[in-house]
C-alpha positions as CSV (number, residue, x, y, z in Angstrom):
1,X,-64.6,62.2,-30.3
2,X,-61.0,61.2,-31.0
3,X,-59.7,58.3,-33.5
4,X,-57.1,56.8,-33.7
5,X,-54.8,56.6,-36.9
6,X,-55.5,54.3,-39.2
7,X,-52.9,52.3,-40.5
8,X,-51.4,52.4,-43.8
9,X,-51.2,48.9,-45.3
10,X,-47.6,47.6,-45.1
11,X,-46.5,46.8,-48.7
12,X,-44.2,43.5,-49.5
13,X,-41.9,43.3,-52.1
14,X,-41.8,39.6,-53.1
15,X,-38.7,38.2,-54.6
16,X,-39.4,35.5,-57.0
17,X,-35.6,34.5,-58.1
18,X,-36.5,35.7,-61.7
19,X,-34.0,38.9,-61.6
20,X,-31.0,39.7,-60.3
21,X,-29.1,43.4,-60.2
22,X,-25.5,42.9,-61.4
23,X,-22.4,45.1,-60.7
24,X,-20.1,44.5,-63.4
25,X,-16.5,45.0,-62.6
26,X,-15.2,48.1,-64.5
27,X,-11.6,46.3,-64.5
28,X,-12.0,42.8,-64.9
29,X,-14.7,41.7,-67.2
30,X,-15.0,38.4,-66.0
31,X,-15.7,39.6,-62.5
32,X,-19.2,40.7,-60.9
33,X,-21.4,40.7,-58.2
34,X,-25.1,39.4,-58.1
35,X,-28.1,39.9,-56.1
36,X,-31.1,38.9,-55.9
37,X,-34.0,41.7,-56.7
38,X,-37.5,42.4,-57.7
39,X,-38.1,43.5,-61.0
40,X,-37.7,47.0,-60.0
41,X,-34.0,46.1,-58.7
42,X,-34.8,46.2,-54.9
43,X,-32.5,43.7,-53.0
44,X,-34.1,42.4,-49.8
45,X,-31.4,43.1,-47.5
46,X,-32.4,41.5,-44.5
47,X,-32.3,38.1,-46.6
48,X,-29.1,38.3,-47.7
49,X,-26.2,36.3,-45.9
50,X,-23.8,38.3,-44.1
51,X,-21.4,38.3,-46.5
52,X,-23.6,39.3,-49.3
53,X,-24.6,42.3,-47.5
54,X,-21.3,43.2,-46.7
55,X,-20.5,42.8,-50.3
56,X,-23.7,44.6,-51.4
57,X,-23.0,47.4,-49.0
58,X,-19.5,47.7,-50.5
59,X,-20.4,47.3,-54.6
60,X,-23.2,50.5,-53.9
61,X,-20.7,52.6,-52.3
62,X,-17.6,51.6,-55.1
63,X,-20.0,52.4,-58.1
64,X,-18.1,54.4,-60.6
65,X,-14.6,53.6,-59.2
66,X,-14.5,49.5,-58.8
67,X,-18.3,48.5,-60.5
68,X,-20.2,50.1,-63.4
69,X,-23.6,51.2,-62.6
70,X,-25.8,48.2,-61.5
71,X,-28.2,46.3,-64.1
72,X,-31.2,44.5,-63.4
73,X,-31.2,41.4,-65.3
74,X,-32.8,37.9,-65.8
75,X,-31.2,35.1,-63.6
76,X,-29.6,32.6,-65.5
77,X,-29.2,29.5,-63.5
């Protein structure tokens, strides 16, 4: 008899708004960029505008030249 493969059950990851994961600017304190995340620090990408993807994509790969190492921080609005 042959079965088929079960599936593994998709998980979510729900962003509630609560946190955010920050990219302080190593050169100009006054200057960061914000996403929202889980608590864990995972940014939904696909809900992001195109411009905040672009400037998510480009904060990951300056880390350590431009941006300190991300944090994952309470929202403050």
């Amino acid at each position: 008899m042959h079965s088929s493969p079960k599936q593994a059950p998709q998980q979510t990851v729900q962003i509630d708004g609560q946190f955010e994961l920050r990219f302080q600017s190593l050169f100009h304190s006054g200057k960061a960029l914000a996403f929202p995340c889980d608590s864990h620090g995972d940014v939904m990408l696909d809900v992001l505008s195109d411009k905040a993807l672009e400037n998510y994509l480009f904060a990951r790969a300056v880390v350590g030249h431009e941006y300190a190492n991300p944090v994952i921080q309470v929202r403050e609005d």
